[in-house]
C-alpha positions as CSV (number, residue, x, y, z in Angstrom):
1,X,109.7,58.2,158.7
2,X,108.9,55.6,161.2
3,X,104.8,54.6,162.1
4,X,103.7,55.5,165.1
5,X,105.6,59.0,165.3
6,X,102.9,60.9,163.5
7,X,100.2,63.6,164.5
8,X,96.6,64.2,163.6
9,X,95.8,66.7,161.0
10,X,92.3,68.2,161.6
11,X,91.0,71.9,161.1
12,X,92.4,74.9,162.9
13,X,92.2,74.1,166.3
14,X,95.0,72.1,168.2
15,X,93.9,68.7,169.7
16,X,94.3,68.4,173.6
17,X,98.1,68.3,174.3
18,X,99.3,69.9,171.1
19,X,102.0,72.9,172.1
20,X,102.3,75.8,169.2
21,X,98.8,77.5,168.5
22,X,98.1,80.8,167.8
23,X,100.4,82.5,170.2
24,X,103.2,79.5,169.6
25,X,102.7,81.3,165.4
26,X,103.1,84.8,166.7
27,X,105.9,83.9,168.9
28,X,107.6,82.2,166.0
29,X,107.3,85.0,163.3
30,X,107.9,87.9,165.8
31,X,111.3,85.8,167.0
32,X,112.7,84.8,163.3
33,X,111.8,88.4,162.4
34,X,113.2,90.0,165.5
35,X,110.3,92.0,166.2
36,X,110.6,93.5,169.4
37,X,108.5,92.7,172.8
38,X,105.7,95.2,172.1
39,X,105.2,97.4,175.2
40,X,101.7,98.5,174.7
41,X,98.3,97.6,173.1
42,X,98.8,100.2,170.9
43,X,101.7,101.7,168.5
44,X,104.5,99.8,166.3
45,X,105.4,97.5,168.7
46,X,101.5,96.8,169.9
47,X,100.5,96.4,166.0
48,X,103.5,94.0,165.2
49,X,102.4,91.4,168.0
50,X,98.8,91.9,167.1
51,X,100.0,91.1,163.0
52,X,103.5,89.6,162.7
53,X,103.4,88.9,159.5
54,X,102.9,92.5,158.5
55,X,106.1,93.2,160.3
56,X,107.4,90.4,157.7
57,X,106.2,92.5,155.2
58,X,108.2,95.7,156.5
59,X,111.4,93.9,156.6
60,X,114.3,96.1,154.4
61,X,113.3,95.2,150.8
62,X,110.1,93.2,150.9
63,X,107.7,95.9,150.2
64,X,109.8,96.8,147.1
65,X,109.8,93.2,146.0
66,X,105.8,92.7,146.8
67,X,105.4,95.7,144.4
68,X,107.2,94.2,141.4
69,X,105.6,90.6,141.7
70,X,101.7,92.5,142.1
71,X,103.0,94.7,139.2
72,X,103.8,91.9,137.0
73,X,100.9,89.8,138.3
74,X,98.4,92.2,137.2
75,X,99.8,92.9,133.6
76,X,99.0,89.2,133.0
77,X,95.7,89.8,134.7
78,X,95.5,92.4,132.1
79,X,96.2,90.9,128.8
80,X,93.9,90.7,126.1
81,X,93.5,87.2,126.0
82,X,92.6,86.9,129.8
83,X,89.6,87.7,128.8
84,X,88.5,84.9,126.8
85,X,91.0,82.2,127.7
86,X,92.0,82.4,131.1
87,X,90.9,79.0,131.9
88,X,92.8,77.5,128.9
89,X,95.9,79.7,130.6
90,X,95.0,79.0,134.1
91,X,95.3,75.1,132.8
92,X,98.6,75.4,131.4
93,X,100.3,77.3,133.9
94,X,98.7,74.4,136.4
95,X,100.7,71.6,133.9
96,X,104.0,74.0,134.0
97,X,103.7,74.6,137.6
98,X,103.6,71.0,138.4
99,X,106.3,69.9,135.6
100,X,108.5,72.5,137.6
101,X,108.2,72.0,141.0
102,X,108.9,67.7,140.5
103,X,112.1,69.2,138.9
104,X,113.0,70.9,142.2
105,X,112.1,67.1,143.6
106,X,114.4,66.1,141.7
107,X,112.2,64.7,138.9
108,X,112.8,66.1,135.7
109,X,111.0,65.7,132.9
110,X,111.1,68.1,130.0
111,X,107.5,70.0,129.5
112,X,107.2,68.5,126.5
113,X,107.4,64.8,127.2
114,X,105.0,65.8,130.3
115,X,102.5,66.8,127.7
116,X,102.7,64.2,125.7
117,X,102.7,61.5,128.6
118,X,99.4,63.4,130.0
119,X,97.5,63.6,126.7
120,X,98.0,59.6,126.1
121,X,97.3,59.0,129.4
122,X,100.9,57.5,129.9
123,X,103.6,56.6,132.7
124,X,106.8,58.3,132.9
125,X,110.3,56.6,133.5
126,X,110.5,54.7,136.9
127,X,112.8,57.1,138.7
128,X,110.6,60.0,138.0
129,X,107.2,58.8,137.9
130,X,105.7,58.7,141.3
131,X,107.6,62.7,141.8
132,X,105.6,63.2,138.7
133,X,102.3,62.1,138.9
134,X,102.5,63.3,142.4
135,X,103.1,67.3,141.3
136,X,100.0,66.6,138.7
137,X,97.8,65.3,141.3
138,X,98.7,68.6,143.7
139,X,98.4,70.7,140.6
140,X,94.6,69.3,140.1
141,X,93.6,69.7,143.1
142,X,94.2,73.5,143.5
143,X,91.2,74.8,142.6
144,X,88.9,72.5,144.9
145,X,91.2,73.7,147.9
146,X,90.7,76.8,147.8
147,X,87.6,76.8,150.1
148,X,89.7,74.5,152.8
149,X,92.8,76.7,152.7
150,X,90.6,79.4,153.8
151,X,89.0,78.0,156.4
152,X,90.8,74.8,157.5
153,X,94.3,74.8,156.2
154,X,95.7,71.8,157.8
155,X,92.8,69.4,156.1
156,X,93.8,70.8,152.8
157,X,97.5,70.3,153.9
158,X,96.6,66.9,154.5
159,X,95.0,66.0,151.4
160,X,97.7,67.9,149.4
161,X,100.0,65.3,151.1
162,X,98.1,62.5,150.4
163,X,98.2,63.3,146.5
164,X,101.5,64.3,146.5
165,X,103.2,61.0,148.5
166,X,101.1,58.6,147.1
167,X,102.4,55.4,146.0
168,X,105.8,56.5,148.0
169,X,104.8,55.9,151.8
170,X,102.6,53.2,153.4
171,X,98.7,54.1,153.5
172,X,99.1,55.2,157.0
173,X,101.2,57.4,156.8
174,X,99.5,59.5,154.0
175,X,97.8,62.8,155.2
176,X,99.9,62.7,159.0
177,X,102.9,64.7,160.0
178,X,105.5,63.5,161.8
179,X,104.9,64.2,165.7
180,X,107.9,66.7,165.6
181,X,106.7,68.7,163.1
182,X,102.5,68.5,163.8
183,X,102.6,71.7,165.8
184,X,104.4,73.5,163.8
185,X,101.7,72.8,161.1
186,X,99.0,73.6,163.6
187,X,100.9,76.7,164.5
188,X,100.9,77.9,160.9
189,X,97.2,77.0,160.8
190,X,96.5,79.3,163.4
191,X,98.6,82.0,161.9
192,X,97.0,81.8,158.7
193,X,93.4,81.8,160.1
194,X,94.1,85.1,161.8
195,X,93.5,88.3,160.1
196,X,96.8,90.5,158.8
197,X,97.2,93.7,156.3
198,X,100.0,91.7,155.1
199,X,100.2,91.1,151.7
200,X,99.1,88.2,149.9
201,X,102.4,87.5,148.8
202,X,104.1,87.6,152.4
203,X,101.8,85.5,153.4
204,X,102.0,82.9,150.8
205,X,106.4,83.2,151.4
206,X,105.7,82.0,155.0
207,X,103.4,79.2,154.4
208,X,105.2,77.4,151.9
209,X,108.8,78.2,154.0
210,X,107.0,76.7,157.3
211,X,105.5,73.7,155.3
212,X,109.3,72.5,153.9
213,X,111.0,74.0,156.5
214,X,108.5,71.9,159.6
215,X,109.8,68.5,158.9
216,X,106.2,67.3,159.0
217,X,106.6,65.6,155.8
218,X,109.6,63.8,154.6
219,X,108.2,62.6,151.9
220,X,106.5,65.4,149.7
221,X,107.3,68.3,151.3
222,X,108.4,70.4,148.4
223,X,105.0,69.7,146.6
224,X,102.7,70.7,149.3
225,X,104.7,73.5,150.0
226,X,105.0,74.9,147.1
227,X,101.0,74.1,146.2
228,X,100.0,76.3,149.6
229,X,102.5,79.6,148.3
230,X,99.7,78.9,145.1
231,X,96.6,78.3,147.2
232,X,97.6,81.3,149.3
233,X,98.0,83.9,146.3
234,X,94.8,82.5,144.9
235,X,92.9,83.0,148.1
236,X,94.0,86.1,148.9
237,X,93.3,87.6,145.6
238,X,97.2,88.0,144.1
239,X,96.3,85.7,141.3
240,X,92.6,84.9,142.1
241,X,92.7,82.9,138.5
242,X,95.3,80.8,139.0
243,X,97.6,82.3,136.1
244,X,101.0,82.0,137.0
245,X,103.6,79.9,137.6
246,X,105.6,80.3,140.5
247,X,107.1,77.1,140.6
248,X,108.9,77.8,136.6
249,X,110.2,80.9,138.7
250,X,111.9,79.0,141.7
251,X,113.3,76.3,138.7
252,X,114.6,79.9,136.1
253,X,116.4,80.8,139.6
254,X,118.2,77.9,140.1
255,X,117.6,75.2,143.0
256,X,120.6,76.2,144.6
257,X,119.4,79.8,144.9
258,X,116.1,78.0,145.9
259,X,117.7,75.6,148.7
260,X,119.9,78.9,149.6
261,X,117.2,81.1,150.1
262,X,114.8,78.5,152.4
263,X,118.1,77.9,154.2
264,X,118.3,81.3,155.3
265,X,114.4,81.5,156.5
266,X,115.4,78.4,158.3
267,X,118.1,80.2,160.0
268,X,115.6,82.4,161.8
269,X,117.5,85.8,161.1
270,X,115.9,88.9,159.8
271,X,117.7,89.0,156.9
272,X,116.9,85.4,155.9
273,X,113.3,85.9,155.7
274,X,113.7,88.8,153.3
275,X,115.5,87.3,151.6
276,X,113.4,84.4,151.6
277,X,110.1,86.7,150.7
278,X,112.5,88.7,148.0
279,X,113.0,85.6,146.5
280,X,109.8,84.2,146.2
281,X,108.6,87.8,144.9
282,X,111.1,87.0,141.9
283,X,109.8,84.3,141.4
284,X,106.2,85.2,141.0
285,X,107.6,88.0,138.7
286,X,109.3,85.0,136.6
287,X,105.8,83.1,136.8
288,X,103.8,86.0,135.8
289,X,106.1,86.3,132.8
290,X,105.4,82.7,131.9
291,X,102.0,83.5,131.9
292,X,102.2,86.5,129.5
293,X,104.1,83.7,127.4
294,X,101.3,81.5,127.1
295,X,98.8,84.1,126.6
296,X,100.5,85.0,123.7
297,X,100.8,81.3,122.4
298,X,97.3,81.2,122.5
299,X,97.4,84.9,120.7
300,X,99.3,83.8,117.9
301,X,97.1,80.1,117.5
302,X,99.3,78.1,119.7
């Protein structure tokens, strides 16, 4: 990255001079989905330029896919010891969330040495350590996002970067995109602080492909994503507690299957981005089944 080339992150509105917005978002979506050019106010066409991401959503074997993850989602929801212990779960899935996705940085450290290292307030081994400390840090800060996502996503965006490229770029250039990838940023900001009948989980697919696929960040970029497809399934009431773990989904997968799949969104072809949603929806399914797990470690005394 080189100083100088970088663009303001504020709240939802563009500063003076910024291309992209709103309709830079819906022209985006509408063009990588091949949604045609509505010829009305009203009907299919009219609704998907009015909600793009819905017509996400009725790409060939999204819904399907959504179904499963909300399915699986709310049978962790459901279990027993939710309702007692589902901060104590919420916690751990926050600690195997962010031991996963460092190891799709590249860093990576068994869950149990993780553990340990956190518990005695320790450092892990140089090549990993600032990958690490940097998912924990995103992890952490989840829950006090959650307000700023809603409203503002491009200031949480920017302190999600700032945790998770600490100690790895100069000061300055913590918190700001790159120039060429600012308004994509701000156009995702606008899209996400637009109303939609999409699901949660569409949406969440979307934001964390346009955050790693922007270039805004080249330092980081996987952990922010990945910490706004678990802001925006939070916020939008998929997993309002914070229960699974997405992230130990995208790793059970396989990175290549991961750095496949974003490849295709990137591509900008319908099938790509159903892919890419399909994918994430297995994921969640995976995630939700790590929750189960550590409801029932907790069940059986763990």
């Amino acid at each position: 990255m080189q100083k100088g080339n970088r663009g303001p992150i504020g709240g939802s509105r563009a500063p003076a001079g910024w291309p992209g917005g709103a309709a830079g978002a819906v022209a985006r979506v509408r063009r990588v989905t091949a949604a045609p050019a509505p010829t009305g106010p009203s009907g299919p066409a009219g609704q998907r330029a009015a909600d793009p991401l819905q017509h996400v959503a009725d790409l060939p074997g999204v819904a399907a896919a959504v179904d499963r993850a909300r399915a699986a989602v709310d049978a962790l929801r459901g279990h027993r010891v939710m309702r007692r212990s589902a901060e104590r779960v919420s916690a751990e899935s926050a600690l195997r969330g962010a031991r996963a996705s460092a190891a799709l940085a590249g860093a990576d450290v068994p869950l149990d040495v993780v553990r340990r290292t956190v518990a005695a307030g320790g450092r892990f081994p140089e090549a990993e350590d600032d990958v690490v400390q940097g998912a924990l840090r995103v992890a952490g800060e989840i829950g006090p996002l959650t307000v700023a996502w809603s409203r503002a996503p491009l200031q949480a965006l920017a302190r999600l970067h700032s945790l998770a490229a600490a100690h790895q770029v100069p000061d300055d250039e913590l918190s700001r995109p790159t120039a060429a990838g600012a308004p994509r940023l701000q156009a995702l900001s606008q899209l996400l602080t637009t109303p939609t009948s999409a699901p949660a989980l569409v949406v969440a697919a979307v934001a964390h492909a346009e955050v790693e696929a922007s270039g805004a960040f080249a330092v980081g970029a996987g952990l922010v994503a990945r910490a706004a497809f678990r802001l925006t399934i939070v916020t939008r009431g998929l997993d309002p507690s914070s229960v699974t773990a997405p992230e130990v989904g995208h790793v059970e997968l396989g990175s290549t299957a991961y750095a496949d799949a974003l490849a295709g969104y990137r591509d900008g072809r319908a099938d790509g981005v159903a892919a890419w949603v399909v994918h994430c929806a297995e994921a969640t399914v995976l995630g939700a089944r790590e929750g189960v797990a550590v409801c029932e470690s907790i069940q059986r005394g763990g």
